[in-house]
C-alpha positions as CSV (number, residue, x, y, z in Angstrom):
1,X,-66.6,-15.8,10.3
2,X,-69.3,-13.9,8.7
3,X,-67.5,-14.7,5.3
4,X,-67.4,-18.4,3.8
5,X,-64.6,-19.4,1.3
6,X,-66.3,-21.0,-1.6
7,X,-62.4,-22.2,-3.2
8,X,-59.6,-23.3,-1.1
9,X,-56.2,-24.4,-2.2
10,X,-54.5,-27.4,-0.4
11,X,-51.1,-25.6,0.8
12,X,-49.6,-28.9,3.1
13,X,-47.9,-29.6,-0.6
14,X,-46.0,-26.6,-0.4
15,X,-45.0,-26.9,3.5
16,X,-40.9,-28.0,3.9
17,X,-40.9,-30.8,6.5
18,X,-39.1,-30.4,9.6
19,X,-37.9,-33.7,9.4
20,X,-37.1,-34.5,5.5
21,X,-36.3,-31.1,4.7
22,X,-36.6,-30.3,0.8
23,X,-35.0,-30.4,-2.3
24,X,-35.3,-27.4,-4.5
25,X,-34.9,-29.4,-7.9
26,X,-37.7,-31.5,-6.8
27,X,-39.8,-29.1,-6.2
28,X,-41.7,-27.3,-9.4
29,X,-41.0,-23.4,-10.0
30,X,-44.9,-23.6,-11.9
31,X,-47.8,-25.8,-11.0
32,X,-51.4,-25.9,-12.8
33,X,-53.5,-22.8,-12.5
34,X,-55.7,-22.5,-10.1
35,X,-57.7,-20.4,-11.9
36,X,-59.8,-20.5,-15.2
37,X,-59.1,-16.9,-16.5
38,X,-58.0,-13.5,-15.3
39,X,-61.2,-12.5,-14.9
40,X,-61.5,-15.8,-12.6
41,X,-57.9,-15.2,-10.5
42,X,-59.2,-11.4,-9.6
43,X,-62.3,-13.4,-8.3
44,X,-60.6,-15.6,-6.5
45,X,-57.9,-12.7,-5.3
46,X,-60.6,-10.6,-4.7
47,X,-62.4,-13.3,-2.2
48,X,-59.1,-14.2,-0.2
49,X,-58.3,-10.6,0.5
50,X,-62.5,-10.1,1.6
51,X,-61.5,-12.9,4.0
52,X,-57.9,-11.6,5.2
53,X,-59.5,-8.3,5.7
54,X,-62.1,-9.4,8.4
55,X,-59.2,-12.0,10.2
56,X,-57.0,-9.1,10.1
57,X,-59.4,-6.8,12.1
58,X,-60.4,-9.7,14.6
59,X,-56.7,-10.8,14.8
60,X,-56.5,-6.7,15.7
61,X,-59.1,-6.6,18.6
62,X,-58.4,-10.3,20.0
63,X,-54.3,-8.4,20.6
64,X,-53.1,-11.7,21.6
65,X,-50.8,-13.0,19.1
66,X,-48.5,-10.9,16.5
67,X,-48.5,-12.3,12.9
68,X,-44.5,-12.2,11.3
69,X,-44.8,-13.0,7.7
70,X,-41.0,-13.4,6.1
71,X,-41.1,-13.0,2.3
72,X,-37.5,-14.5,0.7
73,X,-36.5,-15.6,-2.9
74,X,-34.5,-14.6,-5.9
75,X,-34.4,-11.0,-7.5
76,X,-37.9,-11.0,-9.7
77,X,-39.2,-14.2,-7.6
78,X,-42.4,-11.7,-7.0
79,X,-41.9,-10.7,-2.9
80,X,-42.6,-7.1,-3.8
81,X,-46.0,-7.7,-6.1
82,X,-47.3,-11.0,-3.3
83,X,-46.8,-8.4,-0.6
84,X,-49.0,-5.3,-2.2
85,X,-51.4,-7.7,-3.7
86,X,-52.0,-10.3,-1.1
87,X,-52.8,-7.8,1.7
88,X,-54.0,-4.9,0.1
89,X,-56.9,-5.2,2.2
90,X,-55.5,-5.1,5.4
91,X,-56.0,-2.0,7.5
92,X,-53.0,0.2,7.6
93,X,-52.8,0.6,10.9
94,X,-52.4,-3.1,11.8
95,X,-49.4,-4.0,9.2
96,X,-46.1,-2.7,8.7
97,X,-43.7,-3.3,6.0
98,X,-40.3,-3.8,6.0
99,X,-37.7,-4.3,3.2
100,X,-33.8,-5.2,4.6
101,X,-31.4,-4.1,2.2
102,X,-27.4,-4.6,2.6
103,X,-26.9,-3.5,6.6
104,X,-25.8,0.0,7.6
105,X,-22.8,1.0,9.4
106,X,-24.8,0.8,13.0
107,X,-26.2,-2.8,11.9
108,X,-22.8,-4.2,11.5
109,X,-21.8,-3.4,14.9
110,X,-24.3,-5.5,16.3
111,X,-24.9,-8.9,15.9
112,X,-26.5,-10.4,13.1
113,X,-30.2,-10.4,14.7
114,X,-31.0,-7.4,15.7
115,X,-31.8,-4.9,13.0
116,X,-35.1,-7.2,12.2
117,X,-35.2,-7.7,16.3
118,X,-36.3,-4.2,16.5
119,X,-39.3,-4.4,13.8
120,X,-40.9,-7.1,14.8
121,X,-44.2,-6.9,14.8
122,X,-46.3,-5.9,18.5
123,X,-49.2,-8.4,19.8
124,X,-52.5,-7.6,16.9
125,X,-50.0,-6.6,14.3
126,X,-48.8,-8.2,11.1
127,X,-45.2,-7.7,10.5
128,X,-44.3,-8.2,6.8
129,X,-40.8,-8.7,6.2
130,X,-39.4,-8.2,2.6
131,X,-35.8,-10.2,2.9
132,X,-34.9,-10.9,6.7
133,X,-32.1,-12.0,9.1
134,X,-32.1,-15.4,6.4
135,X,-29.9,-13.0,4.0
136,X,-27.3,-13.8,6.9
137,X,-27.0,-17.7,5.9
138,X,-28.2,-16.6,1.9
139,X,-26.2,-13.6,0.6
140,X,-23.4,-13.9,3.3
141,X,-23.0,-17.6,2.6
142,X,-22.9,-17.4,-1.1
143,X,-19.9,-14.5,-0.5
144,X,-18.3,-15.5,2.7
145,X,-16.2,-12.4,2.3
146,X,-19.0,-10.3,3.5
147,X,-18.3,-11.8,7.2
148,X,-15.2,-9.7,7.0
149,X,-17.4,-6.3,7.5
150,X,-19.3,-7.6,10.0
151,X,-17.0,-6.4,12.8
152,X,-16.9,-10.2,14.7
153,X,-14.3,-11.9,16.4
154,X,-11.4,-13.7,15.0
155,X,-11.9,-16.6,16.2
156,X,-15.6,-16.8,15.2
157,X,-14.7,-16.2,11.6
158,X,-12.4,-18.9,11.5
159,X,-15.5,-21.7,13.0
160,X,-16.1,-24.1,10.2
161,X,-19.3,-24.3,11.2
162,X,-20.6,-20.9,11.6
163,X,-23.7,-21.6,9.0
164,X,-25.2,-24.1,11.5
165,X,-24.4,-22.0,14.4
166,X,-26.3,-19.4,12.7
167,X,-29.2,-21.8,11.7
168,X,-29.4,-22.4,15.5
169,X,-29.8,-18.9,16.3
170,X,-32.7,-18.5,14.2
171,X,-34.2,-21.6,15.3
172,X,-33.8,-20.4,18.8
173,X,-34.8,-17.5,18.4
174,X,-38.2,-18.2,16.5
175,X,-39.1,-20.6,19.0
176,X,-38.4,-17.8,21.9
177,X,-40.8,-15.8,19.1
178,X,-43.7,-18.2,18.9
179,X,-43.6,-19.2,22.7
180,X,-44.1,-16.1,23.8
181,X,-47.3,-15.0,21.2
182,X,-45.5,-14.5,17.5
183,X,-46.8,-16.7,14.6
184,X,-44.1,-16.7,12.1
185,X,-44.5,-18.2,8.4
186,X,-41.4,-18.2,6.1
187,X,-42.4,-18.0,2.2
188,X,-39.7,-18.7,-0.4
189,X,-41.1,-17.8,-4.0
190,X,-39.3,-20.3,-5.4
191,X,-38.1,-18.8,-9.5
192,X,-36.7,-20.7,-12.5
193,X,-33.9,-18.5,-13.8
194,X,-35.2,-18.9,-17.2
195,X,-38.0,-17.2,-15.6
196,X,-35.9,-14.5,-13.6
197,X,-34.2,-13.9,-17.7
198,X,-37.8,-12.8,-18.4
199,X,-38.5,-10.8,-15.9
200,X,-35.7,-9.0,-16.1
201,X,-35.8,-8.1,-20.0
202,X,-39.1,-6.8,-19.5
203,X,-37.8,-4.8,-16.6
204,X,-35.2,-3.3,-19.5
205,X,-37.7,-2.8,-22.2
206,X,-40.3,-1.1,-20.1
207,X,-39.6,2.0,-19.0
208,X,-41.8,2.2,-16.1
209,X,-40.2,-0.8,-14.7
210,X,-36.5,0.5,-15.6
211,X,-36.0,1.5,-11.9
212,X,-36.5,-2.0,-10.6
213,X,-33.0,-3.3,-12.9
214,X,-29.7,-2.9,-11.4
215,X,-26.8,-4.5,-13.0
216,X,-26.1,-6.1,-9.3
217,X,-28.9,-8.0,-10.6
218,X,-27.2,-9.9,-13.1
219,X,-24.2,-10.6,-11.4
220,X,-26.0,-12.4,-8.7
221,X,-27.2,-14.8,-11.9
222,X,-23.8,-16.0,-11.7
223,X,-23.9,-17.3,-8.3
224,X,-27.6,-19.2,-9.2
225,X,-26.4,-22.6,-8.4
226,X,-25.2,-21.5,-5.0
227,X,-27.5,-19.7,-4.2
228,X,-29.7,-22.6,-4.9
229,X,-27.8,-24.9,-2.1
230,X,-27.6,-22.2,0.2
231,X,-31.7,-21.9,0.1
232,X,-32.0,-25.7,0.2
233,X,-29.4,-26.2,3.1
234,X,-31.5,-22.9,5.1
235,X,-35.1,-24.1,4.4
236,X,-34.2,-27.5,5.6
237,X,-32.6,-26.7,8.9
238,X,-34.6,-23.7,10.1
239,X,-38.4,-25.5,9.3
240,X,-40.4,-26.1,11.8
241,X,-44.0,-26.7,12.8
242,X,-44.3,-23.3,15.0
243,X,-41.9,-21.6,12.3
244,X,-42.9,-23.7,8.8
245,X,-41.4,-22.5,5.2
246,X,-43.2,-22.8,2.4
247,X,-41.8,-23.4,-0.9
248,X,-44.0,-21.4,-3.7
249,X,-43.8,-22.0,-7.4
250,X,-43.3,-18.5,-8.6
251,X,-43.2,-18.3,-12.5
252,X,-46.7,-17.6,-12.2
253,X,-47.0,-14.4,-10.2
254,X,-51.1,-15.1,-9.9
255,X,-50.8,-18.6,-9.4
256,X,-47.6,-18.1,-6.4
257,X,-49.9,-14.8,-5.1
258,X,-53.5,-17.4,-4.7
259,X,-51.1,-19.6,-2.6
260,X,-49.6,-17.2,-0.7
261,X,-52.9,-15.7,0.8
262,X,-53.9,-19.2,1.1
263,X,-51.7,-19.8,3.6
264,X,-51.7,-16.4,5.7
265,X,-55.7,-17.2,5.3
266,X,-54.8,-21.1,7.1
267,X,-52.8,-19.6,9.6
268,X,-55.1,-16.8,10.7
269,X,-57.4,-19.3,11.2
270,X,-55.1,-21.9,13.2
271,X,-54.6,-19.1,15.6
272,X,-58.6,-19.8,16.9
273,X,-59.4,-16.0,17.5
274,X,-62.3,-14.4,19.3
275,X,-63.0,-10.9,19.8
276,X,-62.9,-9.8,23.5
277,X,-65.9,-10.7,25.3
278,X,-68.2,-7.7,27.2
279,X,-68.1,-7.8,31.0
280,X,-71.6,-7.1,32.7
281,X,-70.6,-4.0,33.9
282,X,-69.4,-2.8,30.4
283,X,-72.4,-4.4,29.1
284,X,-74.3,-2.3,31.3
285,X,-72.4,1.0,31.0
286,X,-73.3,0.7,26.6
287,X,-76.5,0.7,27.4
288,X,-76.8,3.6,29.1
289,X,-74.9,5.3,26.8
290,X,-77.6,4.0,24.1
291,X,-80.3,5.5,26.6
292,X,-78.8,8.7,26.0
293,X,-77.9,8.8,22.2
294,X,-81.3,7.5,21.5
295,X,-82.9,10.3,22.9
C-alpha cells in the first residue's frame, strides 16, 4: 500500500461475538469522539476514503473475492449518509447500491432469500446493501402478520420456531457466500430513540429534508422496544467470524461514519490482495508495444 494510515480506530469493541452474542442495552448509542473538530473528522474522513479508494481498485483487478457490505438499523440510525460518505471514493463501476424496501408482488412468491440473492455482488465488486433479507427476522418479526402475505405453506406458518429456522438460513447461506469468495460484514448503526426524536423534528422543520419523514415513521416508534429484542435476538444468532456484525454507536453520525470505514478499511486488508502478476510472455509483448509508442 502506497498509502500509510497515520490514525486507526480499534473496531474488535464494536464486533458481536459469535459465542456471547450482545446485549443492545449494554452497548453505548454514543462513545467519545474520535476526532478533535470538524475540521479534524473531514481529515480523518478524507484519509480513510484516500485509503478505501486505492483497496477498492486493487480489490478490482485482484477479481478474486466480492465484498457484501449490509447496512441495518432504525429509521434516522444514518445507513443512507454512512453509505454516500464512507465510500464516496469508490469507483463507480466497482460498487452497486441497493436499498430493499417492503417486497413486490413477484418477491413474495418466492422465498424469503432471493430478491437480495439476485444483487449480490460479482467477484471485484462491492455490494452495498441498504436494509437486507435481516428485515425478514426484523420487520416481519416485530408484525408477524406480515407472514400472511408471504404466500407460504400452512403448515410453515404455524412452526413455533420459524425465527430460528430463518436465522439458520442466513447462517447457511452466508457461509455458502464466504466459502465460495464473498466477504460479508453486517453493520447495525445502533440509535437512541431520543436521538431518532431529533432527527426526525429536524426532518419536519427543514424543508429540504421534508421528503425523508413519513408518518410510517412514527408509528414504527411504537414498536421501539421490540424492535430492540428482535435486533438483539438477530445479531446474536446470525454473528459469525466469516459473517461478523458490528454494533455502531450512531447518535454521532461522524463519529458512527469514522468507524464504519474503519472497518471496511480492516477488512479489505484481511482479504491479503495482490494485483495479478505479469507472465513473461505478457511482459514481453508490453515491451514491444513500448518500442513502438516511443517511437
Amino acid at each position: 500500500m502506497a498509502i500509510m494510515m497515520k490514525t486507526k480506530i480499534d473496531t474488535e469493541a464494536f464486533r458481536v461475538s459469535p459465542v456471547d452474542g450482545v446485549t443492545l442495552g449494554d452497548r453505548p448509542t454514543r462513545v467519545k469522539s474520535f476526532c478533535k473538530s470538524k475540521k479534524h473528522y473531514k481529515k480523518l474522513l478524507e484519509e480513510h476514503v484516500e485509503v478505501l479508494t486505492e483497496l477498492q481498485q486493487l480489490h478490482y483487478a485482484s477479481e478474486r473475492y466480492a465484498l457484501l457490505l449490509v447496512f441495518q438499523g432504525m429509521d434516522g440510525a444514518g445507513k443512507d449518509g454512512a453509505i454516500r460518505h464512507v465510500m464516496s471514493g469508490v469507483n463507480p463501476q466497482g460498487c452497486e447500491v441497493f436499498s430493499f424496501k417492503q417486497p413486490s408482488a413477484e418477491e413474495l412468491k418466492h422465498d424469503f432469500l432471493w430478491r437480495t440473492t439476485c444483487r449480490l455482488p460479482e467477484r471485484g465488486r462491492i455490494g452495498i446493501f441498504n436494509r437486507s433479507y435481516y428485515e425478514e427476522v426484523l420487520v416481519v418479526r416485530v408484525h408477524p402478520e406480515l407472514l400472511h402475505t408471504q404466500l407460504l405453506p400452512e403448515k410453515v406458518l404455524d412452526e413455533k420456531d420459524i425465527w430460528e429456522k430463518r436465522y439458520r438460513s442466513i447462517t447457511d447461506s452466508e457461509e455458502h457466500l464466504s466459502r465460495n469468495g464473498t466477504r460479508i460484514v453486517k453493520i447495525f448503526l445502533h440509535l437512541s430513540k431520543e436521538e431518532q426524536r431529533k432527527r426526525f423534528l429536524a426532518r419536519i422543520d427543514e424543508p429540504d429534508k421534508n421528503w425523508k419523514f413519513s408518518l410510517s415513521d412514527i408509528h414504527e416508534r411504537k414498536y421501539w422496544k421490540q424492535y430492540m429484542e428482535a435486533y438483539e435476538a438477530c445479531l446474536s444468532a446470525t454473528s459469525a467470524h466469516h459473517a461478523p456484525w458490528y454494533v455502531v454507536p450512531a447518535d454521532d453520525k461522524e463519529n458512527a461514519r469514522l468507524i464504519v470505514s474503519q472497518i471496511v478499511i480492516d477488512t479489505f486488508k484481511g482479504l491479503h490482495m495482490a494485483y495479478p502478476e505479469t507472465s513473461g510472455a505478457r511482459r514481453k509483448e508490453l515491451l514491444s508495444i513500448r518500442k513502438q509508442l516511443a517511437k
